[in-house]
PyMOL Python script that loads the backbone (N, CA, C, O; Angstrom):
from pymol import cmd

cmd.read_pdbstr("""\
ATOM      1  N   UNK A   1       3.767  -7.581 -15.012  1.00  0.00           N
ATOM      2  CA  UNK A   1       2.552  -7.444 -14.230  1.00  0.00           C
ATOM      3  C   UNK A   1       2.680  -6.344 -13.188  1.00  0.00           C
ATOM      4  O   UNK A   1       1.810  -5.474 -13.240  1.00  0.00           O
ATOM      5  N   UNK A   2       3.589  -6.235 -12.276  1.00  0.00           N
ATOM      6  CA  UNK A   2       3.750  -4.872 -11.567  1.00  0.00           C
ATOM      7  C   UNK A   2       3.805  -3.209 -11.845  1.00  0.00           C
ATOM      8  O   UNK A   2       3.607  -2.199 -11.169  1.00  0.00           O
ATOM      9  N   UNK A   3       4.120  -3.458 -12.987  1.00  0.00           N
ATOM     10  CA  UNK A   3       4.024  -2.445 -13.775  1.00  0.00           C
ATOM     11  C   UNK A   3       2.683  -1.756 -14.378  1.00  0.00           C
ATOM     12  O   UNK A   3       2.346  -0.581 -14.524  1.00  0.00           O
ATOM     13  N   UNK A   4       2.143  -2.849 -14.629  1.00  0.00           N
ATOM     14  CA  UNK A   4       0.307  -2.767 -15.163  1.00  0.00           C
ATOM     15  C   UNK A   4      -0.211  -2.235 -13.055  1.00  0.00           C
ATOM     16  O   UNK A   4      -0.294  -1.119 -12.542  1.00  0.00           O
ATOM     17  N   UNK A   5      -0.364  -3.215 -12.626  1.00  0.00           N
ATOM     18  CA  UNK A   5      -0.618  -2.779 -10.618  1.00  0.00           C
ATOM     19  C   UNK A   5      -0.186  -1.314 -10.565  1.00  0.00           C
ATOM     20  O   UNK A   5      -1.061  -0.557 -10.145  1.00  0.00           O
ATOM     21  N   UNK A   6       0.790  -0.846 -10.849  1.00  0.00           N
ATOM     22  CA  UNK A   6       1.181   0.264 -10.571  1.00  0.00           C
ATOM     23  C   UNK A   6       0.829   1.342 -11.556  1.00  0.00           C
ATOM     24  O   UNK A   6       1.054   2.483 -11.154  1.00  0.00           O
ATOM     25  N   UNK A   7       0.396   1.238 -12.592  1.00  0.00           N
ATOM     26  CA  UNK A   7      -0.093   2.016 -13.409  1.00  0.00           C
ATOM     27  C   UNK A   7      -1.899   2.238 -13.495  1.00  0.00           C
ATOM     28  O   UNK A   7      -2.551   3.276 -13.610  1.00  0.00           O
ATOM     29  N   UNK A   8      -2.319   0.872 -13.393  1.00  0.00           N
ATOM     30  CA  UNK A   8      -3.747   1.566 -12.775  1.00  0.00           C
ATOM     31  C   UNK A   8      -3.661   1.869 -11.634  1.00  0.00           C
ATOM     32  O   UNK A   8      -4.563   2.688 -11.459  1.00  0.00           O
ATOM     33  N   UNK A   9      -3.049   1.702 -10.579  1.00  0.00           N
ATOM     34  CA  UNK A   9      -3.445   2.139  -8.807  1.00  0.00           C
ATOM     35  C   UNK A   9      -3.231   3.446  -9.389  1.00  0.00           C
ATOM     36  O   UNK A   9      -4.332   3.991  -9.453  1.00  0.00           O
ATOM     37  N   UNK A  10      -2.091   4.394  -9.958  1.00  0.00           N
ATOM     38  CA  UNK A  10      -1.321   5.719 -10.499  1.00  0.00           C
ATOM     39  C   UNK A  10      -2.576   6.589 -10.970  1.00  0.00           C
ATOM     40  O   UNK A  10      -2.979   7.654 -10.504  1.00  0.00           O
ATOM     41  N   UNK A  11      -3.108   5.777 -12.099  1.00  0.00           N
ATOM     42  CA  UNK A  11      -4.049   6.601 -12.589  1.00  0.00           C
ATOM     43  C   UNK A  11      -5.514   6.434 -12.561  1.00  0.00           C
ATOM     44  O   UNK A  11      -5.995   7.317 -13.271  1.00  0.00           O
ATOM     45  N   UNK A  12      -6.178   5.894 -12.193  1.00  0.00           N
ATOM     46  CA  UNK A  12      -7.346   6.040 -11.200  1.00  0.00           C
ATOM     47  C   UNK A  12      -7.206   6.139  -9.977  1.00  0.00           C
ATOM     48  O   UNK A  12      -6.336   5.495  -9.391  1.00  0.00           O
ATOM     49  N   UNK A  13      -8.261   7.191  -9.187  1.00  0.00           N
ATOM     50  CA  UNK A  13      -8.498   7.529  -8.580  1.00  0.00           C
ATOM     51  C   UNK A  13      -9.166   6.366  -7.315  1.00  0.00           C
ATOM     52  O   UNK A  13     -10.034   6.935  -6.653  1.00  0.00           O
ATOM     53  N   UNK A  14      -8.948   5.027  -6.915  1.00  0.00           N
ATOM     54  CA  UNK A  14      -8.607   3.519  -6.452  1.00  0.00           C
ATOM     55  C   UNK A  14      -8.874   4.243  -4.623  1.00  0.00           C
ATOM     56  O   UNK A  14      -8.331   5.256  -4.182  1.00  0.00           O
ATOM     57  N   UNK A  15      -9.750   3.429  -3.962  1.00  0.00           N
ATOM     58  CA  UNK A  15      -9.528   3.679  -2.268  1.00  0.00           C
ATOM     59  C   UNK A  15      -8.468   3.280  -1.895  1.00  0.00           C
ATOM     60  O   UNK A  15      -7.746   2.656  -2.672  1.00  0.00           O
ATOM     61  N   UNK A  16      -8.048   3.570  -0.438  1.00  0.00           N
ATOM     62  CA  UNK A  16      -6.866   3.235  -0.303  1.00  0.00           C
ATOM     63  C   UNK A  16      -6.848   1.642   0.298  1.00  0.00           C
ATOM     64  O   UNK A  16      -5.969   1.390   1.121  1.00  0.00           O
ATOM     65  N   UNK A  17      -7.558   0.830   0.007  1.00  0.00           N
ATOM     66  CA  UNK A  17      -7.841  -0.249   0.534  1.00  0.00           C
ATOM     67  C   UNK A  17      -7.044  -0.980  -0.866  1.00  0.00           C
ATOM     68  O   UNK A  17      -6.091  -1.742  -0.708  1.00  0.00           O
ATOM     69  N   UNK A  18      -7.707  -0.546  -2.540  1.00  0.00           N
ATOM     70  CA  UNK A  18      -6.875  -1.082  -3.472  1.00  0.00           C
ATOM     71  C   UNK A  18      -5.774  -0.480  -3.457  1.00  0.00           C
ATOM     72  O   UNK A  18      -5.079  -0.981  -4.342  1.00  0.00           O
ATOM     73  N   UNK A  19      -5.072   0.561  -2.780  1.00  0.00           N
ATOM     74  CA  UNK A  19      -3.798   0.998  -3.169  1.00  0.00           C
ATOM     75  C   UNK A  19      -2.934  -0.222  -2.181  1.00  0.00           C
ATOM     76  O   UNK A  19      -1.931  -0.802  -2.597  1.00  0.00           O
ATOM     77  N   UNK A  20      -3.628  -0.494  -0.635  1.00  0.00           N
ATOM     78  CA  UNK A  20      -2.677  -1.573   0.033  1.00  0.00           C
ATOM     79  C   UNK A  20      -2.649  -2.550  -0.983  1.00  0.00           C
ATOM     80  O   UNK A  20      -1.517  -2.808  -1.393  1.00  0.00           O
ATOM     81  N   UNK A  21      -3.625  -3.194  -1.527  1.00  0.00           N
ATOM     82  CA  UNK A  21      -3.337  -4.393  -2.199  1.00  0.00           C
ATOM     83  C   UNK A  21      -2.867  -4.277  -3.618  1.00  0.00           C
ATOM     84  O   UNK A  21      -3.121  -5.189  -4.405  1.00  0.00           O
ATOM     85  N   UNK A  22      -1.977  -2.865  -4.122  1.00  0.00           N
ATOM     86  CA  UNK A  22      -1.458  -2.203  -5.303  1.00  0.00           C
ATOM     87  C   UNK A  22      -0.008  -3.155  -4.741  1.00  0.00           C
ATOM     88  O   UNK A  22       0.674  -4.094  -5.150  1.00  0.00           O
ATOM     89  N   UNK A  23      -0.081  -2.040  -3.305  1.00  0.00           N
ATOM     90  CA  UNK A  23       1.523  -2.520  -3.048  1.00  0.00           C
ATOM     91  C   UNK A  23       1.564  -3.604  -2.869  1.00  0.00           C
ATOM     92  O   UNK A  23       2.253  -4.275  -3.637  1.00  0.00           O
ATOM     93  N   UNK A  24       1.064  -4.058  -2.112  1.00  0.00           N
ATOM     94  CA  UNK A  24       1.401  -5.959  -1.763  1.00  0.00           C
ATOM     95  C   UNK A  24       1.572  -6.609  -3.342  1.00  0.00           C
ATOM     96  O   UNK A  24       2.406  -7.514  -3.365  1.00  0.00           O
ATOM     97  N   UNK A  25       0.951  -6.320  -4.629  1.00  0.00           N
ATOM     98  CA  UNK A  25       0.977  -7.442  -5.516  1.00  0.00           C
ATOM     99  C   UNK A  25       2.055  -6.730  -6.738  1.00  0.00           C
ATOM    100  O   UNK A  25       2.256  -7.157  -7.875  1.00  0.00           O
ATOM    101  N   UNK A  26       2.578  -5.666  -6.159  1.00  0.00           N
ATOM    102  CA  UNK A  26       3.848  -4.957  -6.770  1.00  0.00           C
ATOM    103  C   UNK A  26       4.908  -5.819  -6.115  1.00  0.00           C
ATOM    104  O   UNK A  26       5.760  -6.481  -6.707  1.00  0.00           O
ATOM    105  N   UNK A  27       4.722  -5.711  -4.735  1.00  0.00           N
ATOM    106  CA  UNK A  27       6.079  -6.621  -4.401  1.00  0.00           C
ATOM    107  C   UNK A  27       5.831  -8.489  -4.687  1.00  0.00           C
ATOM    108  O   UNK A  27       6.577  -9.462  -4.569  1.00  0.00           O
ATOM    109  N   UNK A  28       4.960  -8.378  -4.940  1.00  0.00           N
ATOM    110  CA  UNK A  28       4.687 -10.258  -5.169  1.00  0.00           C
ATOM    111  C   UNK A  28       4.542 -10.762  -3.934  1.00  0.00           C
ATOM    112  O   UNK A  28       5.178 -11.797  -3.734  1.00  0.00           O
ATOM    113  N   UNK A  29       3.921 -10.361  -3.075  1.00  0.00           N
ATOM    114  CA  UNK A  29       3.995 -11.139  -1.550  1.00  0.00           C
ATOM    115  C   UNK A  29       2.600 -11.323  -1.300  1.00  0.00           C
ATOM    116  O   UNK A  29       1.742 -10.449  -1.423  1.00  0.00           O
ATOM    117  N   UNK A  30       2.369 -12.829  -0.846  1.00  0.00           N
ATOM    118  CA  UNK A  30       1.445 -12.921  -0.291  1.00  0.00           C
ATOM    119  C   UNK A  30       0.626 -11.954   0.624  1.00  0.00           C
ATOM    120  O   UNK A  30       0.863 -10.754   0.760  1.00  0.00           O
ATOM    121  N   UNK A  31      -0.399 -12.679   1.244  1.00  0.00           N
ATOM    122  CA  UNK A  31      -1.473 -11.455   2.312  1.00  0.00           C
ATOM    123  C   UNK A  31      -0.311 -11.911   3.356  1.00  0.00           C
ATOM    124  O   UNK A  31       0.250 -10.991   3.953  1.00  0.00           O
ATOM    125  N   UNK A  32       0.048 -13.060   3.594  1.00  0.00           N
ATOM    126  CA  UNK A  32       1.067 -13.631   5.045  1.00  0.00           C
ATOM    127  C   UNK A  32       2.327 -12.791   4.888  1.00  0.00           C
ATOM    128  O   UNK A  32       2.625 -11.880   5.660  1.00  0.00           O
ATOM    129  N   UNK A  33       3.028 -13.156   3.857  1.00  0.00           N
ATOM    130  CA  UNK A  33       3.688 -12.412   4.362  1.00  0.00           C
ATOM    131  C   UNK A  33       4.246 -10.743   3.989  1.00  0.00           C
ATOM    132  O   UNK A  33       5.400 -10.371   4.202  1.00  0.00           O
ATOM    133  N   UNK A  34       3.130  -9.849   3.382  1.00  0.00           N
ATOM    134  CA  UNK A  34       2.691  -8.583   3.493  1.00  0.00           C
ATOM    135  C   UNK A  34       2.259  -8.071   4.798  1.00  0.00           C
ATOM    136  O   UNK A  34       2.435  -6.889   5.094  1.00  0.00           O
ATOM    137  N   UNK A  35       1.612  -9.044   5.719  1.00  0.00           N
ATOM    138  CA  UNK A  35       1.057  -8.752   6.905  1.00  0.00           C
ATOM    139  C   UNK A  35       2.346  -8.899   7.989  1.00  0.00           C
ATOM    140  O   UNK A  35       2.700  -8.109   8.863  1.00  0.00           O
ATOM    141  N   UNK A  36       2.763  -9.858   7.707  1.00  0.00           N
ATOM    142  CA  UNK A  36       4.002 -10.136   8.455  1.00  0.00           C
ATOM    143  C   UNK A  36       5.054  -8.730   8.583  1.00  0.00           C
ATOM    144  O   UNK A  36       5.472  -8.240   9.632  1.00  0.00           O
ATOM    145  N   UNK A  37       5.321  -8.277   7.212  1.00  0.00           N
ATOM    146  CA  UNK A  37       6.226  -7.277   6.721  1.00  0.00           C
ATOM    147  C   UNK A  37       5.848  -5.574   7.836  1.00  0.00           C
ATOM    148  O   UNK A  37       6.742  -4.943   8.401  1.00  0.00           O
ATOM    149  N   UNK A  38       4.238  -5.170   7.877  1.00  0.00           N
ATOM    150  CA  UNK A  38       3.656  -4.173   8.533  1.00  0.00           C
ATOM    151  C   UNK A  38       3.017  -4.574   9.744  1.00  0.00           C
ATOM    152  O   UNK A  38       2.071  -3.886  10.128  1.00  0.00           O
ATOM    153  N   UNK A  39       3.478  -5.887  10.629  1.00  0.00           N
ATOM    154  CA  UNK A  39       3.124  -6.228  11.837  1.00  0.00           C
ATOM    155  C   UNK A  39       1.460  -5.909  12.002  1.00  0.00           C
ATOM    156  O   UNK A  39       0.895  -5.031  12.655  1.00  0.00           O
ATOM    157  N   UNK A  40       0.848  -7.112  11.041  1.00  0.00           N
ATOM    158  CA  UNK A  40      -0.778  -7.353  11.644  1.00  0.00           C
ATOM    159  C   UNK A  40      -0.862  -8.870  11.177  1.00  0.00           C
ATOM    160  O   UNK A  40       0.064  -9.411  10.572  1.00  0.00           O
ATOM    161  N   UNK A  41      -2.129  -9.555  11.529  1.00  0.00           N
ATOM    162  CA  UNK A  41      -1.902 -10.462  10.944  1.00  0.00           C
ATOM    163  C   UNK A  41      -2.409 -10.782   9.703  1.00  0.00           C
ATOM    164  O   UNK A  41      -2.791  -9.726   9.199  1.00  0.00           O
ATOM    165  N   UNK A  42      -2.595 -11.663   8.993  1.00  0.00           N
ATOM    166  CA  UNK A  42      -3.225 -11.550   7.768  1.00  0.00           C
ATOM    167  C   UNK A  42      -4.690 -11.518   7.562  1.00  0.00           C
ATOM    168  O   UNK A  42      -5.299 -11.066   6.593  1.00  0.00           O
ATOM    169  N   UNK A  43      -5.282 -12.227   8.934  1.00  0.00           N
ATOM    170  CA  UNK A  43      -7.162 -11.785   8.393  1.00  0.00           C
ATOM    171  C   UNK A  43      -7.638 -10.092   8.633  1.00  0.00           C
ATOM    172  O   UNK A  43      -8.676  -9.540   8.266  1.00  0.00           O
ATOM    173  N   UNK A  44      -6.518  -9.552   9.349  1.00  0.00           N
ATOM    174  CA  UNK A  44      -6.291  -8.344   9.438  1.00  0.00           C
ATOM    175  C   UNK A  44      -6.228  -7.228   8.234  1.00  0.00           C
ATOM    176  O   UNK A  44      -7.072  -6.374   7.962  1.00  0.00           O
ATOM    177  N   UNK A  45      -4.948  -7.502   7.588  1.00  0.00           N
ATOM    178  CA  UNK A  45      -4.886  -7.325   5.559  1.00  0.00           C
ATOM    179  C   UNK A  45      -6.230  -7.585   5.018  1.00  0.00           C
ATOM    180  O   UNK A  45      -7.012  -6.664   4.782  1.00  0.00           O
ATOM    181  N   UNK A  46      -6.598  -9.191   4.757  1.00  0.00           N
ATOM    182  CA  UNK A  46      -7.887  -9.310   4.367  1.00  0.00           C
ATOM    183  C   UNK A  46      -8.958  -8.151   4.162  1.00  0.00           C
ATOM    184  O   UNK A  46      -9.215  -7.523   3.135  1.00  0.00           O
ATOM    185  N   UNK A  47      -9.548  -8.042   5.524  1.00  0.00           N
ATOM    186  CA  UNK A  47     -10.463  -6.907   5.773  1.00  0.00           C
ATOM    187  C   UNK A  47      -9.683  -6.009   5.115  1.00  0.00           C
ATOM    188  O   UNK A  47     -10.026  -5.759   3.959  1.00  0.00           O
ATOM    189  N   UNK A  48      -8.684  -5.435   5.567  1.00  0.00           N
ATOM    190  CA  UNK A  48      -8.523  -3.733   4.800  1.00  0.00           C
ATOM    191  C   UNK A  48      -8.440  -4.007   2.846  1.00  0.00           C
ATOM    192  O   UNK A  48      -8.604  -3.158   1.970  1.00  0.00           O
ATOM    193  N   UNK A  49      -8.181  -5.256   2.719  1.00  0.00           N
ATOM    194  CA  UNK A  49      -7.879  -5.011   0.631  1.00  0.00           C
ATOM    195  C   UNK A  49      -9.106  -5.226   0.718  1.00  0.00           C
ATOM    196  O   UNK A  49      -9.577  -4.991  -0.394  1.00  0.00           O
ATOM    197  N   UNK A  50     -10.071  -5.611   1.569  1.00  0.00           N
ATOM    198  CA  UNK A  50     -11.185  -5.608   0.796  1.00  0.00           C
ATOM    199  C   UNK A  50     -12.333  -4.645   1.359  1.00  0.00           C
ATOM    200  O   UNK A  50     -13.483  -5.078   1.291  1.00  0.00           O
ATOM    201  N   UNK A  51     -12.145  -3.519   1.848  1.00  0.00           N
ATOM    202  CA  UNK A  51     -12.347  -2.272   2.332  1.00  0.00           C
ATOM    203  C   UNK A  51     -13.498  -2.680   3.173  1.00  0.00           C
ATOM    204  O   UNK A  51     -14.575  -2.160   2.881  1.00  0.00           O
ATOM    205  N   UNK A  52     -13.469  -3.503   4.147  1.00  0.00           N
ATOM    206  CA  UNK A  52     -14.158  -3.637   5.321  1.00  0.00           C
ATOM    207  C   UNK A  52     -13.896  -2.389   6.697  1.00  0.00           C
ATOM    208  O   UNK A  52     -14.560  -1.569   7.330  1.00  0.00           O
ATOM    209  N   UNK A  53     -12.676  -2.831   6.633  1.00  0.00           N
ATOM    210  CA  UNK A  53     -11.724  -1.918   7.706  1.00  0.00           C
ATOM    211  C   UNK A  53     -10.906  -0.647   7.165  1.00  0.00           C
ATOM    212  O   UNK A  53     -10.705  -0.328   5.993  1.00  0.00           O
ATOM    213  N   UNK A  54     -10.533  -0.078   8.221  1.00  0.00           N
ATOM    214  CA  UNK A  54      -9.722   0.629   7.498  1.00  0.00           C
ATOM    215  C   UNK A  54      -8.441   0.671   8.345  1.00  0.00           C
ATOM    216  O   UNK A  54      -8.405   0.320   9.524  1.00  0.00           O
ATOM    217  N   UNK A  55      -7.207   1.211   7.518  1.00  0.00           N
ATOM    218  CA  UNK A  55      -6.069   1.130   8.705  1.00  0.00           C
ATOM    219  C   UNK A  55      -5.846   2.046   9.121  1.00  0.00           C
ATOM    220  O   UNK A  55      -6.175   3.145   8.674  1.00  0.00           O
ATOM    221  N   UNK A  56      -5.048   1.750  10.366  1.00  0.00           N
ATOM    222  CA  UNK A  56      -5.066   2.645  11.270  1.00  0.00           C
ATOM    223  C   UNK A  56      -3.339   3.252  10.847  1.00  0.00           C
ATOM    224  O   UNK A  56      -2.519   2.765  10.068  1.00  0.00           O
ATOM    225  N   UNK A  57      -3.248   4.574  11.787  1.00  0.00           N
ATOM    226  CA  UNK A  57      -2.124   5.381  11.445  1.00  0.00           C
ATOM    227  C   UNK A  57      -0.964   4.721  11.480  1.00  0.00           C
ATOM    228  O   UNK A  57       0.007   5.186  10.883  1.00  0.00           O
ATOM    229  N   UNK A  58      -0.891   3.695  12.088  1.00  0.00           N
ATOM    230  CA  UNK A  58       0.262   3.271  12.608  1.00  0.00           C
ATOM    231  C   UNK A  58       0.685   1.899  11.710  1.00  0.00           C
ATOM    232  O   UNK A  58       1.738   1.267  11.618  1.00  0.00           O
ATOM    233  N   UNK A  59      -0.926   1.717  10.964  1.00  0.00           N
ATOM    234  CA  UNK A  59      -0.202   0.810   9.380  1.00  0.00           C
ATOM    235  C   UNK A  59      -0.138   1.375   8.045  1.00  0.00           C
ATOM    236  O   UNK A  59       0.206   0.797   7.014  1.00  0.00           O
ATOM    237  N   UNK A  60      -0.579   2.791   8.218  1.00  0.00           N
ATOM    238  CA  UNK A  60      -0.507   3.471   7.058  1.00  0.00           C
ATOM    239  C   UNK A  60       1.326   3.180   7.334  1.00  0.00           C
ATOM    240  O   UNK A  60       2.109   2.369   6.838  1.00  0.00           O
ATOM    241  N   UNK A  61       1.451   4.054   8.152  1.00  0.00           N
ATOM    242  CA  UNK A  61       3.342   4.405   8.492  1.00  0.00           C
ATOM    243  C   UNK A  61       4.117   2.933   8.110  1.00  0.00           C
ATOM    244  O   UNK A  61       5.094   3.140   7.390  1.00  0.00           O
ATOM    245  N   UNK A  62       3.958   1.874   8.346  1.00  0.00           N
ATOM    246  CA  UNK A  62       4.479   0.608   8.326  1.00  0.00           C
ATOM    247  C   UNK A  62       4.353   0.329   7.178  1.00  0.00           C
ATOM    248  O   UNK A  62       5.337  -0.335   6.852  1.00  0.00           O
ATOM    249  N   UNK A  63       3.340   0.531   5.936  1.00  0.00           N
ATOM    250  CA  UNK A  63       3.348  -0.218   5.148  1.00  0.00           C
ATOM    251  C   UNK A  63       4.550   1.209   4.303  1.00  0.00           C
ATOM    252  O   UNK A  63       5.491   0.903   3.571  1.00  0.00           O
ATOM    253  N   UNK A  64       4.226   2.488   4.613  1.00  0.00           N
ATOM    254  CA  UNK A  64       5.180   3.373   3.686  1.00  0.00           C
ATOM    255  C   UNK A  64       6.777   2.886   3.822  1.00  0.00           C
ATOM    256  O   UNK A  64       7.442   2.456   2.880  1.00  0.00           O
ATOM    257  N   UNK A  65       7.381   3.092   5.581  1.00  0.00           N
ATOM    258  CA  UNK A  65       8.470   2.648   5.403  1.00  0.00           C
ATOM    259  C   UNK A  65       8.710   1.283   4.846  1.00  0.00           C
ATOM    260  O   UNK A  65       9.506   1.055   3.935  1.00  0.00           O
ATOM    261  N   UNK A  66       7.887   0.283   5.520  1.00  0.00           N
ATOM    262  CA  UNK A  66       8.652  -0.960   4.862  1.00  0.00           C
ATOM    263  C   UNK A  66       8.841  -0.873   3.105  1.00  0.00           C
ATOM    264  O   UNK A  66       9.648  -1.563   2.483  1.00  0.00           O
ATOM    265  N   UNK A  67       7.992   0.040   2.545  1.00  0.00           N
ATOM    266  CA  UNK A  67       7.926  -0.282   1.007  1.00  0.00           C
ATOM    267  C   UNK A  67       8.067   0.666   0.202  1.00  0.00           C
ATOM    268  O   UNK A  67       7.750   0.654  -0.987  1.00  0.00           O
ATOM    269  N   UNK A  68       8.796   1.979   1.105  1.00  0.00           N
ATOM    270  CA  UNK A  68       8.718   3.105   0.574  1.00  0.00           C
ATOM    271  C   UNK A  68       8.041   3.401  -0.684  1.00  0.00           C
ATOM    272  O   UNK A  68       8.412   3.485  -1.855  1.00  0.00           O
ATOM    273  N   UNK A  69       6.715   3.557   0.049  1.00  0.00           N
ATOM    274  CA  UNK A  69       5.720   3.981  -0.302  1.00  0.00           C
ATOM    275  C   UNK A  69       4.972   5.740  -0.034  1.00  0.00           C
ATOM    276  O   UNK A  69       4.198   5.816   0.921  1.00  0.00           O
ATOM    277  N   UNK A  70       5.160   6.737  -0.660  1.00  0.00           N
ATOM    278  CA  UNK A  70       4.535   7.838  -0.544  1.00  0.00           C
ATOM    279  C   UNK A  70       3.095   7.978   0.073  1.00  0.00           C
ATOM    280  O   UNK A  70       2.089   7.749  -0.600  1.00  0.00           O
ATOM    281  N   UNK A  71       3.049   8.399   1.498  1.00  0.00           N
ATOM    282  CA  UNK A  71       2.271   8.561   2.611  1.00  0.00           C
ATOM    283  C   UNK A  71       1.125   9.384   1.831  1.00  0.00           C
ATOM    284  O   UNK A  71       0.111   8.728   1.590  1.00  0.00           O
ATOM    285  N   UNK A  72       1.136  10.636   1.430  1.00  0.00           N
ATOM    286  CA  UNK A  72       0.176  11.422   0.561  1.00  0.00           C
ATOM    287  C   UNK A  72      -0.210  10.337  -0.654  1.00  0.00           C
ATOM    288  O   UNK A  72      -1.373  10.548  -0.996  1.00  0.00           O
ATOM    289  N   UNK A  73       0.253   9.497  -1.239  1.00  0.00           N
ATOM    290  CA  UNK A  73      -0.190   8.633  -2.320  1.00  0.00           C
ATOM    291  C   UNK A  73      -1.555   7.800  -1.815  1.00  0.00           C
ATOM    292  O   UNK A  73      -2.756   7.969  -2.028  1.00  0.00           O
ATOM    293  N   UNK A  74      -0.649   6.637  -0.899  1.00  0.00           N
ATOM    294  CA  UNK A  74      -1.747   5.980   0.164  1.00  0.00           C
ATOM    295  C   UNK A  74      -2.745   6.352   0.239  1.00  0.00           C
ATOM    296  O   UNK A  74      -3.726   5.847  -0.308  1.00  0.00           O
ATOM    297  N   UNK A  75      -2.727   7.751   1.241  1.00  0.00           N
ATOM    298  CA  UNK A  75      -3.529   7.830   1.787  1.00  0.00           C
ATOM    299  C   UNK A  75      -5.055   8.395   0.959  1.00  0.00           C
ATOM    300  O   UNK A  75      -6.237   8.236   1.265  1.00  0.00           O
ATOM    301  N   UNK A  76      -4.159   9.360  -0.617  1.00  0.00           N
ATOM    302  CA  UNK A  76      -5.317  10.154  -0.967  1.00  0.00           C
ATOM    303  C   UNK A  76      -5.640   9.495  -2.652  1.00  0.00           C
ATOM    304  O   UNK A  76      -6.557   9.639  -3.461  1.00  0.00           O
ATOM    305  N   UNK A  77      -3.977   8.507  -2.625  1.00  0.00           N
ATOM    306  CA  UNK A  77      -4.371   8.381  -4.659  1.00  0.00           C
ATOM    307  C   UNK A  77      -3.691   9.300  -5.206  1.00  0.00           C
ATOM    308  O   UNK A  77      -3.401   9.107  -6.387  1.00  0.00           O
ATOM    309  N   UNK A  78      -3.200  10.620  -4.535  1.00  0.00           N
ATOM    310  CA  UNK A  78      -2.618  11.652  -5.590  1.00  0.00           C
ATOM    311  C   UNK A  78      -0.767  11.401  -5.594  1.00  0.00           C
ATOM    312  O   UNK A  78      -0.100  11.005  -4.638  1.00  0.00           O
ATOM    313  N   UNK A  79      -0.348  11.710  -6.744  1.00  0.00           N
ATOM    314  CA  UNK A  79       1.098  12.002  -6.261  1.00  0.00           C
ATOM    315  C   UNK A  79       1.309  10.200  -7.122  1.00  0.00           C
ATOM    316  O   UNK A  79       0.519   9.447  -7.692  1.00  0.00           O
ATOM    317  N   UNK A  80       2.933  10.130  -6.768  1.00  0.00           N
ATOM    318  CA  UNK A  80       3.944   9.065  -7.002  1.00  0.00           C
ATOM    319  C   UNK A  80       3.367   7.775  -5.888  1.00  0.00           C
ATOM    320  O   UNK A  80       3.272   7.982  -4.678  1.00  0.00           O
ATOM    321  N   UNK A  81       3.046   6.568  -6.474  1.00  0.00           N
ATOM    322  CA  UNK A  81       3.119   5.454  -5.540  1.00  0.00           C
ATOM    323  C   UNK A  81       4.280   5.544  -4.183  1.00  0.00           C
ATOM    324  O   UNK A  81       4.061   5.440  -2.976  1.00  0.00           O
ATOM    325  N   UNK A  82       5.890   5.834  -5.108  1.00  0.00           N
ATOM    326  CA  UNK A  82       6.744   5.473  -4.321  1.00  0.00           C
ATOM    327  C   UNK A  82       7.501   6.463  -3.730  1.00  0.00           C
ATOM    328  O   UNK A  82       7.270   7.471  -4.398  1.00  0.00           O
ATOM    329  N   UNK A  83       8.502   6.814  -2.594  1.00  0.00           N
ATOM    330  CA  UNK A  83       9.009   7.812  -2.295  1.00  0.00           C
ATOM    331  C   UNK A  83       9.954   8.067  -3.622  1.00  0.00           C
ATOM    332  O   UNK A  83      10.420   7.067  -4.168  1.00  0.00           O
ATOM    333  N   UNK A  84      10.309   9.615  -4.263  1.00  0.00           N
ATOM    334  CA  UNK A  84      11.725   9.250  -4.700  1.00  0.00           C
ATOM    335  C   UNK A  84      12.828  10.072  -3.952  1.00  0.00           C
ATOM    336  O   UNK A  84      12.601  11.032  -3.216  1.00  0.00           O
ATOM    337  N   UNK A  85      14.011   9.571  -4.239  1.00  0.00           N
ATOM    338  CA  UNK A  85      15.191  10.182  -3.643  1.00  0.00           C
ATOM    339  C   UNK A  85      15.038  11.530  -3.040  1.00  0.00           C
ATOM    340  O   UNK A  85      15.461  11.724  -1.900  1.00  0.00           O
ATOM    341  N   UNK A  86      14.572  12.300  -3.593  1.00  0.00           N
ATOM    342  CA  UNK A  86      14.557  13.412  -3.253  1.00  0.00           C
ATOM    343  C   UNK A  86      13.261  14.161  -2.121  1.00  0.00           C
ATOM    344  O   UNK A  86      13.183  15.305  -1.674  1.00  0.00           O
ATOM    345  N   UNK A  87      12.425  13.036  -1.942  1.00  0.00           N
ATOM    346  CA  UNK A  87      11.803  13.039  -0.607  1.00  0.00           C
ATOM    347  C   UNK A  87      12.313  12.770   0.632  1.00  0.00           C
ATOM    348  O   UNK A  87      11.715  12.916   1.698  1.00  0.00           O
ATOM    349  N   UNK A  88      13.813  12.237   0.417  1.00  0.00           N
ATOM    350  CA  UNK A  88      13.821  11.517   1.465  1.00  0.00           C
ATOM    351  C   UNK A  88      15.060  12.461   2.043  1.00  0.00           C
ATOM    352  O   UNK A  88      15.650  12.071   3.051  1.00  0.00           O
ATOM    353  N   UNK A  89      15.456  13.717   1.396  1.00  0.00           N
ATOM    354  CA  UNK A  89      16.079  14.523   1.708  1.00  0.00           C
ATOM    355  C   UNK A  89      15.759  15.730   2.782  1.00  0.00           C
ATOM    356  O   UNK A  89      16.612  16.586   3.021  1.00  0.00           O
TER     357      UNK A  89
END
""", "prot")
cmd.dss("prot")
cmd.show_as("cartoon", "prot")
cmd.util.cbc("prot")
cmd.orient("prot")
């Protein structure tokens, strides 16, 4: 199943509201404790997977490091879901 999550978020063009909830159901974690993981709380998550809200800079950054997740991916859809090695150089 993560594999399928990560292959449509990859190749459609998805807001970044389904790309948060790409990653959260790649790692198998609840909204609790996904929210827990990028310090908000979970009716917080809520709103953004379901593109009420949007996040702010400082959970874009939280959800990349905690899940090394590619910041240009997030934010635009283009590019690799995940960092690889050689980004981080």
């Amino acid at each position: 199943m993560n594999s399928v999550v990560w292959q449509h978020a990859r190749r459609y063009n998805i807001g970044m509201n389904k790309r948060i909830k790409a990653v959260r159901s790649y790692y198998e974690l609840s909204q609790e404790e996904f929210a827990e993981r990028i310090g908000i709380n979970r009716s917080s998550l809520s709103l953004l997977e379901s593109g009420k809200n949007n996040p702010s800079e400082r959970t874009v950054r939280m959800i990349c490091g905690q899940f090394s997740v590619d910041y240009h991916w997030l934010v635009t859809g283009q590019g690799d879901m995940f960092v690889t090695s050689d980004d981080n150089l």
